[in-house]
C-alpha positions in Angstrom: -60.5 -134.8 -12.4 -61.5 -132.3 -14.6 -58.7 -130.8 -16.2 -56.1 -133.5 -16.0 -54.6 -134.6 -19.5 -53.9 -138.0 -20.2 -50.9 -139.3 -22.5 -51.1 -143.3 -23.2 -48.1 -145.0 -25.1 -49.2 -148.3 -26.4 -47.4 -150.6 -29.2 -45.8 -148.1 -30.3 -48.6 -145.3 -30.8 -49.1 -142.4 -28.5 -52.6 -141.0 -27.9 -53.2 -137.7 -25.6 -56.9 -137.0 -23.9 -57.9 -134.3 -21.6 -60.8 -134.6 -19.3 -63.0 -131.5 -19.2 -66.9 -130.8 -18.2 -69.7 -129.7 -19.8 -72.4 -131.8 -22.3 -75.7 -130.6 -23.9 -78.7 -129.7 -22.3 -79.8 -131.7 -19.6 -76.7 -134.1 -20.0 -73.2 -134.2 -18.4 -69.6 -135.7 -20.1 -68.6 -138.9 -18.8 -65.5 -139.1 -17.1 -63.9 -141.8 -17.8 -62.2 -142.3 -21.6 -61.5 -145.1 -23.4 -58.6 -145.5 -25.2 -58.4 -147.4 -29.0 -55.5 -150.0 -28.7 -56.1 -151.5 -31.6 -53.1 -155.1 -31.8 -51.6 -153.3 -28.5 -50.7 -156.6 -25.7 -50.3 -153.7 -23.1 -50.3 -150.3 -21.8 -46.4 -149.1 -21.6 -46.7 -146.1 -20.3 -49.3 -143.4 -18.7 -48.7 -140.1 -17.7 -51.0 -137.9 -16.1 -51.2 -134.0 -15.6 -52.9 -133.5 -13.1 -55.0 -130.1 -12.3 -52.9 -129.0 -9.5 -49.5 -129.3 -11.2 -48.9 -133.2 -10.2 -47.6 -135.0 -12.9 -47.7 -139.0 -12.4 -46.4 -141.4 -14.7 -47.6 -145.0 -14.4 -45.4 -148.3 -15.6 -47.2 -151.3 -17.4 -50.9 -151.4 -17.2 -53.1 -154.4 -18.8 -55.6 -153.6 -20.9 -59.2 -154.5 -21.5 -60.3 -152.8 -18.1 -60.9 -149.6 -16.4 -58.4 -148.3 -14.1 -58.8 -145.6 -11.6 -56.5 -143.0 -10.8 -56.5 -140.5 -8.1 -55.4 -136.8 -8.0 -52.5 -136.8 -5.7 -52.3 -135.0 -2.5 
């Protein structure tokens, strides 16, 4: 969602992203965001900040694949 800020921890490192809208003329931002794990065997830790207040926090996560998240309710 637009608005939702994304903090990955990850062998050690931690990387913050936050999704916004908008592009250039005729274009539109993707989305979705790749993270940069470089050596990193797995995701420890993901919190999102969701627009309306939510904050979720999400254990191990494998890496090398997309993963979808919903706004909660």
């Amino acid at each position: 969602a637009v608005g939702a800020r994304l903090r990955l921890t990850a062998g050690g490192r931690t990387q913050t992203h936050e999704i916004f809208a908008g592009g250039s003329y005729l274009a539109q931002r993707d989305r979705r965001h790749v993270f940069g794990l470089g050596t990193a065997a797995a995701i420890a830790s993901l919190e999102v900040r969701w627009p309306n207040g939510a904050t979720v926090t999400y254990g191990s996560m494998p890496i090398n694949r997309y993963h979808v998240l919903a706004q909660p309710q």
